[in-house]
PLY file of the C-alpha trace (Angstrom):
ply
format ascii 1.0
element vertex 348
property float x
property float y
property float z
element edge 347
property int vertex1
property int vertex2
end_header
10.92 13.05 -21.66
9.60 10.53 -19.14
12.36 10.89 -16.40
10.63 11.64 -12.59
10.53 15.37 -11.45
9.96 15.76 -7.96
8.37 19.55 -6.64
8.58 21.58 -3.91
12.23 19.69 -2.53
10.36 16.03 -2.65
13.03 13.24 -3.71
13.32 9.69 -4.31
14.00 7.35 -1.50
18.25 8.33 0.06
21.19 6.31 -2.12
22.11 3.74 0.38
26.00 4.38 -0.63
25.90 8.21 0.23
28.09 10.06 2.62
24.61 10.92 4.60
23.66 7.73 4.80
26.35 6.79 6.44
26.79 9.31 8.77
23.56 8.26 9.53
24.04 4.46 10.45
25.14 4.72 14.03
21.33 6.40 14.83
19.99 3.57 12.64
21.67 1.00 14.96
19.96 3.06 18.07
16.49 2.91 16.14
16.68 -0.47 15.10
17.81 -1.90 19.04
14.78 0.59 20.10
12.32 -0.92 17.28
13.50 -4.30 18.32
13.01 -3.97 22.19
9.47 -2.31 21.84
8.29 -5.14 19.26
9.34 -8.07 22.28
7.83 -5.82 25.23
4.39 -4.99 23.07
3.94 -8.53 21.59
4.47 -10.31 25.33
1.41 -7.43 26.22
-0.59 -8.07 23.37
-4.52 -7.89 24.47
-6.87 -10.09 22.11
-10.22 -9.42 20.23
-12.92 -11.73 20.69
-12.62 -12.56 16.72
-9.91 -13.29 14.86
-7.61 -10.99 13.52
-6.02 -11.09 10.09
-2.69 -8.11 9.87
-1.47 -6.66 6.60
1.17 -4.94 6.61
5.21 -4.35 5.65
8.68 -3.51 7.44
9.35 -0.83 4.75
8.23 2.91 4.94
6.49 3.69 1.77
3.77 2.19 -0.27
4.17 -1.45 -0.96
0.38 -2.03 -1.83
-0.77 -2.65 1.56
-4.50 -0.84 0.47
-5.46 -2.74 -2.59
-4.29 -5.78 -0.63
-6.70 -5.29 2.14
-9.36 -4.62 -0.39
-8.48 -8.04 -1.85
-8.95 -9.84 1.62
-11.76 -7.76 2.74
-13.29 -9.21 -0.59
-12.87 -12.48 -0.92
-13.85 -12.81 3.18
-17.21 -11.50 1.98
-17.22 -14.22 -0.45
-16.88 -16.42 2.21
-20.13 -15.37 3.85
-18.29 -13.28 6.49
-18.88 -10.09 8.17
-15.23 -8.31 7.80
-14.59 -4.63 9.02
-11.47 -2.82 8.88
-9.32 -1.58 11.67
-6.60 1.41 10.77
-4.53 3.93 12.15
-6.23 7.11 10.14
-2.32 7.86 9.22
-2.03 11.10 7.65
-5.49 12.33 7.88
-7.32 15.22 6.42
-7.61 17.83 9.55
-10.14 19.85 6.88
-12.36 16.65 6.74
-14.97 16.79 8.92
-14.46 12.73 9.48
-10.74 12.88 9.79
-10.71 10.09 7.29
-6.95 9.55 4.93
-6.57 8.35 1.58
-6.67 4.97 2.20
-10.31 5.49 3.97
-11.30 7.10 0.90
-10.39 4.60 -1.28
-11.65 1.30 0.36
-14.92 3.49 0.86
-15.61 3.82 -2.53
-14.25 0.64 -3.71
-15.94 -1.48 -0.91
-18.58 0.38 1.02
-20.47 -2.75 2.20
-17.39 -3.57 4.35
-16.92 -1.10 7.64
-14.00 0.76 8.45
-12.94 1.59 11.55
-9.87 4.36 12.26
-8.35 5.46 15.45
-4.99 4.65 17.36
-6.65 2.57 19.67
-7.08 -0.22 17.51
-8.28 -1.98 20.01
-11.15 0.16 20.99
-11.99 0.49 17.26
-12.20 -3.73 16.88
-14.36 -3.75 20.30
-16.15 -1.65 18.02
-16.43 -3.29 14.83
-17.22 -6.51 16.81
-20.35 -4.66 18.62
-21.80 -3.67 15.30
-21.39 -7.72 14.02
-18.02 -7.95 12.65
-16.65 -11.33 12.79
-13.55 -11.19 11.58
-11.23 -7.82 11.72
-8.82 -6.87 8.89
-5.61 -4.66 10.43
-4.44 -2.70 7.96
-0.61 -1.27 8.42
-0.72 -3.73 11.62
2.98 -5.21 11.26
4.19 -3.18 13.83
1.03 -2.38 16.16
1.75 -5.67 18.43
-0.07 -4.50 20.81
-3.05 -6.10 19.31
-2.97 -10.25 19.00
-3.36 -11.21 15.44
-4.30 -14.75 14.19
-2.42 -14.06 10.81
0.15 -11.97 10.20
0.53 -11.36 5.97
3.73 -9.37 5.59
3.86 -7.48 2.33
7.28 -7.07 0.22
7.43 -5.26 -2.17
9.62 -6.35 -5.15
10.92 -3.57 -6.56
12.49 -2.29 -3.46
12.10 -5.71 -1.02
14.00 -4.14 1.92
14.48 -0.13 1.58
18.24 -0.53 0.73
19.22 -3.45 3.46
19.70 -0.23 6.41
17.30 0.96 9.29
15.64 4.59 9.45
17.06 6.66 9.00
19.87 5.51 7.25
17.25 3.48 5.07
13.58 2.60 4.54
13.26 -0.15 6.90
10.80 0.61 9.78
12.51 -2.32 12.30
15.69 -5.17 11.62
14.75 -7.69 8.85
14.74 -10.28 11.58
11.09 -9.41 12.47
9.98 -11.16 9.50
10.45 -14.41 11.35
6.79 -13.35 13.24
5.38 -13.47 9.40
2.46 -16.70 8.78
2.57 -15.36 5.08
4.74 -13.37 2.90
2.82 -11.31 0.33
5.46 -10.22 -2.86
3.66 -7.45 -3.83
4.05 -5.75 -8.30
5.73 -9.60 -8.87
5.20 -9.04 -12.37
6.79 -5.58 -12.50
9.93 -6.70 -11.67
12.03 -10.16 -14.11
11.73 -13.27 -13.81
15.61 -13.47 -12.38
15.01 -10.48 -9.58
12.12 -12.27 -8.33
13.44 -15.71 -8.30
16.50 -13.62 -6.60
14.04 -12.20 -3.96
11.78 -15.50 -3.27
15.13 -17.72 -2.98
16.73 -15.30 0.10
13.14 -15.47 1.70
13.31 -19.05 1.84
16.93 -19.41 3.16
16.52 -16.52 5.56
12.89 -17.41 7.26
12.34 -21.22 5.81
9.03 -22.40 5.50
6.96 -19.10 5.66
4.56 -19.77 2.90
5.08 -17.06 -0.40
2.24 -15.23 -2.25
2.82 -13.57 -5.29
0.67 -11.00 -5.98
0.45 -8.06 -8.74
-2.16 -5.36 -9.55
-4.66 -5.93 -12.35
-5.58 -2.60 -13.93
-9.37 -2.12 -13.64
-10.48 0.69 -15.73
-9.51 4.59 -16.56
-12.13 6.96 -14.14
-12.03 10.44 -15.22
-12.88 12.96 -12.28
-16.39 13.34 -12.97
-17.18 9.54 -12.57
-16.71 8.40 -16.15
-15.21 5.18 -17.22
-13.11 3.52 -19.49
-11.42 0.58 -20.02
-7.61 -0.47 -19.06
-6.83 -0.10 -23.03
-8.30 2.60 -24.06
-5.54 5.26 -23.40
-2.88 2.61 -25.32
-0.90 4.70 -27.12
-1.31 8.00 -26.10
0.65 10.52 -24.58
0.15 10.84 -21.03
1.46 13.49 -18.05
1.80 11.39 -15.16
1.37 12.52 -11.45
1.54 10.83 -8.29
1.76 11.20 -4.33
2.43 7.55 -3.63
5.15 5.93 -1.60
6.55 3.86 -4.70
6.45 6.45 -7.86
8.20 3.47 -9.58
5.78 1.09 -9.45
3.23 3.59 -11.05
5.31 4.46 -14.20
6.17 0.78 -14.60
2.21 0.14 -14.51
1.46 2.55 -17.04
3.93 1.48 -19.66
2.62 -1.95 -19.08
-0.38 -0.21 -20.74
1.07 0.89 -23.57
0.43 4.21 -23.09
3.63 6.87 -23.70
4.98 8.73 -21.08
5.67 12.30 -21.76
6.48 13.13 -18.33
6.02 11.68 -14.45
5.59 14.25 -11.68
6.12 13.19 -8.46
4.86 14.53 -4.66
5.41 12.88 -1.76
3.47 10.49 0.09
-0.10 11.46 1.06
0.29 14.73 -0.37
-2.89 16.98 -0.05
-3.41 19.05 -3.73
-3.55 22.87 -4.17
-5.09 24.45 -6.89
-1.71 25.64 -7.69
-0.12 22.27 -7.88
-3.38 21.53 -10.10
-2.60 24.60 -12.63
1.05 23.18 -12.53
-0.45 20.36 -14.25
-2.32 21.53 -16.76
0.35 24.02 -18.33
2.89 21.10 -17.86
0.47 19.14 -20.10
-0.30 22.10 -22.22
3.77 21.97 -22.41
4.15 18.66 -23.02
1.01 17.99 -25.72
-0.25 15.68 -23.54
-3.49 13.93 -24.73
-4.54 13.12 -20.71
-2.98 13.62 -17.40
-3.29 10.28 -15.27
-2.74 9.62 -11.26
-3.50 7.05 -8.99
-7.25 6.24 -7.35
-4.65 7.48 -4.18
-4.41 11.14 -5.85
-7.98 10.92 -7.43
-9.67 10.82 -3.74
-8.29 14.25 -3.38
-8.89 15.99 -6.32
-12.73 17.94 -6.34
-14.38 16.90 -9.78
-14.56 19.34 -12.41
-15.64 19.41 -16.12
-13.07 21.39 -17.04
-10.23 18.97 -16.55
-12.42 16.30 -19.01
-8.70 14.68 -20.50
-7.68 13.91 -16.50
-8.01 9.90 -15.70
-7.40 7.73 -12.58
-5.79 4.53 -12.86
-8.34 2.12 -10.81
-6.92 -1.42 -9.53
-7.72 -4.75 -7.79
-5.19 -6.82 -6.45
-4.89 -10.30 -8.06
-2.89 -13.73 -6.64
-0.66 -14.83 -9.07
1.20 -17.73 -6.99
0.47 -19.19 -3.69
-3.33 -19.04 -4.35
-3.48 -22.41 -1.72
-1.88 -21.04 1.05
-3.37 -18.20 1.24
-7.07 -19.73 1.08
-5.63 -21.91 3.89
-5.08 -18.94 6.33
-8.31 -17.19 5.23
-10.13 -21.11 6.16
-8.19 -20.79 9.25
-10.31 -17.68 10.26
-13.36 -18.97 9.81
-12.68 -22.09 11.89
-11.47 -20.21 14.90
-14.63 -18.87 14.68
-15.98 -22.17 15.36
-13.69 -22.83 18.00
0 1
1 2
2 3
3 4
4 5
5 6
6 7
7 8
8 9
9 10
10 11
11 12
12 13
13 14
14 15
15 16
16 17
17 18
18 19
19 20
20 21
21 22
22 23
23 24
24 25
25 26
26 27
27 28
28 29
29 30
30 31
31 32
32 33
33 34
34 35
35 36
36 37
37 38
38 39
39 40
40 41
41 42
42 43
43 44
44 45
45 46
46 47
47 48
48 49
49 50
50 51
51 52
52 53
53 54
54 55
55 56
56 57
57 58
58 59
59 60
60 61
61 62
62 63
63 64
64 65
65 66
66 67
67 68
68 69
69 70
70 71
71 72
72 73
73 74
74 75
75 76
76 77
77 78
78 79
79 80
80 81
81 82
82 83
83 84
84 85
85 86
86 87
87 88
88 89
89 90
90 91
91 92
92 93
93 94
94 95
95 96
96 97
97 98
98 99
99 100
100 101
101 102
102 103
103 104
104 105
105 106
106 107
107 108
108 109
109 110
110 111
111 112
112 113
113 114
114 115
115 116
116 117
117 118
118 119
119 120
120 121
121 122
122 123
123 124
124 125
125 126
126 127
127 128
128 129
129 130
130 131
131 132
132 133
133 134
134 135
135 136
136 137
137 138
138 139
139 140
140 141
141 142
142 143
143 144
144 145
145 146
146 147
147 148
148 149
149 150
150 151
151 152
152 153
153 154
154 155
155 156
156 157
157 158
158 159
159 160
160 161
161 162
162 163
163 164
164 165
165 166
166 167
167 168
168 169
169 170
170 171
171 172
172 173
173 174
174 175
175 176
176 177
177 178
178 179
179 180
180 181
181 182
182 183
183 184
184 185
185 186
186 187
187 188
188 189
189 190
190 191
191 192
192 193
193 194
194 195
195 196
196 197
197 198
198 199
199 200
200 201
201 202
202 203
203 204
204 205
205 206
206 207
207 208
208 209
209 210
210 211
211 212
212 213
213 214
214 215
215 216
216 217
217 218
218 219
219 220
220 221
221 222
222 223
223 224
224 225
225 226
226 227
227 228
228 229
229 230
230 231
231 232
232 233
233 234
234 235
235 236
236 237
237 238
238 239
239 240
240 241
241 242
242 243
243 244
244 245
245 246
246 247
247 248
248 249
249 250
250 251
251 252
252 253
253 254
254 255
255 256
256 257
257 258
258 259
259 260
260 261
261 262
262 263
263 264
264 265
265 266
266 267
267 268
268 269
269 270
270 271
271 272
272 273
273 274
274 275
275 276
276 277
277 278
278 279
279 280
280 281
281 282
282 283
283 284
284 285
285 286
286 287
287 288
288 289
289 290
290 291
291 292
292 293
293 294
294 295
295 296
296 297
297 298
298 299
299 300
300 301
301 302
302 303
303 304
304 305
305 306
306 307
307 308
308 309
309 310
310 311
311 312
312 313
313 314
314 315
315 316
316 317
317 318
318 319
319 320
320 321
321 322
322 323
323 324
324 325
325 326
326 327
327 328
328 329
329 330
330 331
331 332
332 333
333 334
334 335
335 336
336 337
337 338
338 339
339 340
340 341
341 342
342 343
343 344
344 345
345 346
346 347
């Protein structure tokens, strides 16, 4: 059995042909006209940081990759010899953490804790910030649609599995605002291009190119890193080849996840499914373990995303994140080009 199940009411993303989404399109009209005006009346508004800015983010709700992307950027502008930090939102954060820090926080924390992070809905505050404590170049994660801050690059991410949540605003789709705000895009970023064929991403790059010519294309896809059990141990991408798995996630793209793990080879005996940014109980956690118990499961695997959540614990020794780095696997040259392009407005 390795079909999704999806707890307490949670469900997949709404089929675009249903009688609710329909009923739903006039509202979707009223959203996107509202999204629209408030992106042209923001942008003209838009107050700018002393150093440039470099925005990742999407026009889809849901997860398209957006953190392991600006862990990739954050990265290689280290390599560069600059000072990055990060400016977010905080979406979804913990109210029982004393820092009021989300997921994504947690991740980038662990994964890069020589680059600052900065969270608050002032992101302009929080840069004025960064910038005081010798940031020289900020990194807006999520920042497609926060035009109230100038940006110097804007990468839009898409993913490929589900480019444009069903063609239809919220809510009688996924997109956040009209497609036609893609025009303000310096890069496109086509994020799990190798989970998807060869003939649905050709599909997917050719309408990009007819519909917003000569926006450069990156193709990007996530390279698994290594299994990390809960307690901090570590094994390599192979090692769990062939065995039978329970999988859990609380991600905005379940799909990508099982695709990723039968990329591995290992054998799904089941995918469980919350919804985005869901916080654990220990009764969703004993769900898991008599599902596995159920299932003779040899582990029970999750994302880094549900990992961050989860307290360690000895007794749950077969339980395994799936760690990842975001890796170019097209367009290397263009995107170098806009990362140059930050560090020479720096000498400007």
């Amino acid at each position: 059995m390795n079909d999704f199940i999806y707890p307490s009411g949670v469900g997949p993303a709404g089929n675009p042909d249903s009688k609710l989404s329909r009923c739903l399109l006039p509202i979707s009209w009223v959203y996107g006209l509202a999204a629209s005006l408030k992106r042209s009346w923001s942008s003209s508004r838009a107050r700018r940081l002393s150093r440039p800015v470099l925005s990742i983010g999407n026009i889809t709700c849901g997860g398209t990759g957006k953190t392991p992307t600006v862990e990739m950027v954050a990265r290689d502008l280290l390599g560069m010899g600059l000072r990055p930090a990060i400016l977010s939102r905080g979406y979804r954060a913990d109210p029982t953490d004393e820092g009021r820090t989300n997921d994504e926080f947690r991740i980038l924390g662990a994964n890069l804790p020589e680059v600052p992070h900065y969270q608050g809905k002032d992101r302009y505050a929080r840069g004025l910030e960064a910038i005081e404590r010798g940031a020289d170049v900020l990194v807006l994660d999520d920042g497609f649609q926060h035009t109230r801050l100038h940006r110097d690059v804007e990468l839009v991410l898409i993913d490929a599995i589900l480019p444009f949540g069903h063609g239809r605003v919220l809510p009688s789709g996924l997109l956040r605002e009209p497609l036609e705000a893609l025009s303000g895009a310096d890069l496109f970023g086509i994020t799990r291009s190798d989970l998807v064929s060869p003939v649905a991403l050709s599909t997917l790059r050719g309408y990009l190119r007819r519909r917003f010519p000569g926006i450069p294309q990156v193709l990007l896809g996530a390279e698994a890193v290594a299994w990390v059990g809960l307690t901090g141990t570590s094994d390599p991408p192979e090692a769990l080849r062939g065995k039978r798995v329970l999988a859990f996630c609380g991600v905005g793209n379940p799909e990508s996840f099982r695709r990723q793990l039968l990329g591995l080879g290992v054998t799904l005996a089941g995918v469980i499914c919350y919804g985005d940014h869901h916080r654990y109980t220990d009764k969703d956690l004993e769900r898991m373990e008599a599902e596995a118990a159920r299932l003779d499961a040899d582990f029970v695997v999750m994302t880094q995303k549900d990992a961050v959540k989860i307290a360690p614990s000895d007794g749950r020794a077969r339980w395994r994140s799936l760690r990842i780095r975001q890796r170019i696997l097209g367009g290397r040259e263009d995107y170098e080009r806009a990362l140059e392009g930050l560090r020479q407005g720096l000498k400007a």
